[in-house]
C-alpha positions as CSV (number, residue, x, y, z in Angstrom):
1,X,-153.4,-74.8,-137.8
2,X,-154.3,-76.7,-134.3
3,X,-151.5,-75.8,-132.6
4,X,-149.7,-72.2,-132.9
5,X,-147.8,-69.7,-131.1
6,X,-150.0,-66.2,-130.3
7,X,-148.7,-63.3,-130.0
8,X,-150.9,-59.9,-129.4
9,X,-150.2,-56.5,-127.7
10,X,-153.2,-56.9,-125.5
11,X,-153.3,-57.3,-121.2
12,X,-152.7,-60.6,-119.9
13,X,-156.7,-61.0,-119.3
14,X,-157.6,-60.2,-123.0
15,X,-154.8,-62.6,-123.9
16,X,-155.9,-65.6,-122.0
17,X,-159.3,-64.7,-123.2
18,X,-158.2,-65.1,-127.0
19,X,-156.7,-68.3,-126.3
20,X,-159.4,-69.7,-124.4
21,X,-161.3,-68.6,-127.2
22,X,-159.1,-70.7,-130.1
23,X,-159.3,-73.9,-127.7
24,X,-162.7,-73.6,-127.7
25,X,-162.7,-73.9,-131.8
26,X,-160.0,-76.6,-131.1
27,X,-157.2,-74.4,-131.8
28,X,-154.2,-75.6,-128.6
29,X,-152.0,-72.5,-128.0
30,X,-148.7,-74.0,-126.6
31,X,-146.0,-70.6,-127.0
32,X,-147.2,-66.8,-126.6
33,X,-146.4,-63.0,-125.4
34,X,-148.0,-60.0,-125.0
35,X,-147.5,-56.6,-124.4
36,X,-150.1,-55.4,-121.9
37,X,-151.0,-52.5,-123.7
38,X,-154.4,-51.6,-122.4
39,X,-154.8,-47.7,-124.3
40,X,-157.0,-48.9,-127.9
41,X,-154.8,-46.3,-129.5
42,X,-151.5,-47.5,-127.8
43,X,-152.4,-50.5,-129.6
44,X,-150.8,-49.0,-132.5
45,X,-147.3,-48.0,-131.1
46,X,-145.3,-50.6,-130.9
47,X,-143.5,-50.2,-134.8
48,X,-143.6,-54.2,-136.8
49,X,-139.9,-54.6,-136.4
50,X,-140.4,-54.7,-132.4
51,X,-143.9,-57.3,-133.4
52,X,-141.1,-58.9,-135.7
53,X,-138.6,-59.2,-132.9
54,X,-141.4,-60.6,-129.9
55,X,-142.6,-63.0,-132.3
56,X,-139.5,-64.8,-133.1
57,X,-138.3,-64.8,-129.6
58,X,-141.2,-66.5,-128.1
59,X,-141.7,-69.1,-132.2
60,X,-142.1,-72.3,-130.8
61,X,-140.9,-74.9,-133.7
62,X,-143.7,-77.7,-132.1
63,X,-146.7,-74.6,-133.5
64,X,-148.1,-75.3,-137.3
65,X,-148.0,-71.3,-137.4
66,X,-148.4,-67.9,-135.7
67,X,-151.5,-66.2,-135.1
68,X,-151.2,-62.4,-134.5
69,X,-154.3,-60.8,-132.3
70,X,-155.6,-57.1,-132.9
71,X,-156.4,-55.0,-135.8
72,X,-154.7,-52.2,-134.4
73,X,-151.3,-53.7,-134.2
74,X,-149.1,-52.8,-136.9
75,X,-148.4,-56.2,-138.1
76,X,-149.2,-56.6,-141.5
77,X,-145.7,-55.1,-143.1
78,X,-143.8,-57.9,-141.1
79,X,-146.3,-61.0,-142.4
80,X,-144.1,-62.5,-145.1
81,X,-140.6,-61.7,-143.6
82,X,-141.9,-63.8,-140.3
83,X,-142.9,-66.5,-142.5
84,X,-140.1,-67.0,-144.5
85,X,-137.6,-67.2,-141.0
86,X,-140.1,-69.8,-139.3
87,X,-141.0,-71.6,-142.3
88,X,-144.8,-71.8,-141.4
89,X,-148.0,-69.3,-141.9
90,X,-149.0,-66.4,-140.1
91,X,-152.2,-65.1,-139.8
92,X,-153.1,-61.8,-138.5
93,X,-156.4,-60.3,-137.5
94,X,-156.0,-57.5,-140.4
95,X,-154.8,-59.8,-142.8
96,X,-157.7,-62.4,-142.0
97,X,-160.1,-59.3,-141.8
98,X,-159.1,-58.7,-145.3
99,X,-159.1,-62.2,-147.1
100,X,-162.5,-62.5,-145.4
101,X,-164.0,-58.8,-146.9
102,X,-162.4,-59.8,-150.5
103,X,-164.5,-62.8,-150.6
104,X,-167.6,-61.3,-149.8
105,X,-166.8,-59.2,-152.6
106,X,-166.3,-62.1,-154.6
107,X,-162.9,-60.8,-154.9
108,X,-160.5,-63.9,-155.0
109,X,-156.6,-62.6,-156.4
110,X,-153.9,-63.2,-155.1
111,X,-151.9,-60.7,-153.5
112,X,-148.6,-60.5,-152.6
113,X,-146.3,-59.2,-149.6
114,X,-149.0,-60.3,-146.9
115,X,-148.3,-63.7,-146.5
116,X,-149.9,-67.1,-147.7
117,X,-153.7,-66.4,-146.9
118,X,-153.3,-63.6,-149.4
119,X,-151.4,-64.9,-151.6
120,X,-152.8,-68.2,-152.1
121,X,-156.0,-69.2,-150.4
């Protein structure tokens, strides 16, 4: 993905410091929201169908996918739903946290109901 639409509960500062961050690895973020939650544990209270709901209303159809920010934010039970309505991948920081983990264990299975990375990289 080079250019993708982030989404993230963080403050607008932490935001803009994510997608500085993915321009500097030459990823363009050209469509976004967050929720300016600033509380770690109030990172957690926003429920995935509300994570479901921000991230279709600010999908841009120009992004090759969706990138999720925070490993407190609930998004993992909403991964394959969102990806089936925009037709692209999504990759979340608990999701990508995971793949990563399984391969150090030189665990490499699929699974299924967490979107593409899981399933089949």
């Amino acid at each position: 993905m080079k250019r993708v639409t982030a989404i993230s509960p963080y403050p607008a500062e932490v935001d803009a410091a994510e997608h500085k961050f993915f321009a500097e690895g030459g990823i363009e973020t050209i469509a976004g929201a967050h929720l300016g939650i600033s509380d770690g544990f109030r990172l957690a209270e926003p429920e995935p169908e509300a994570i479901l709901d921000l991230a279709l209303g600010v999908w841009d159809a120009d992004s090759d996918g969706m990138i999720i920010a925070c490993l407190n934010f609930r998004s993992h039970p909403i991964i394959d739903e969102l990806e089936a309505r925009i037709g692209k991948p999504v990759v979340t920081s608990t999701q990508a946290t995971l793949w990563h983990v399984l391969r150090l264990a030189g665990v490499k299975a699929p699974i299924a109901g967490y979107g593409r990375l899981l399933r089949e990289h």
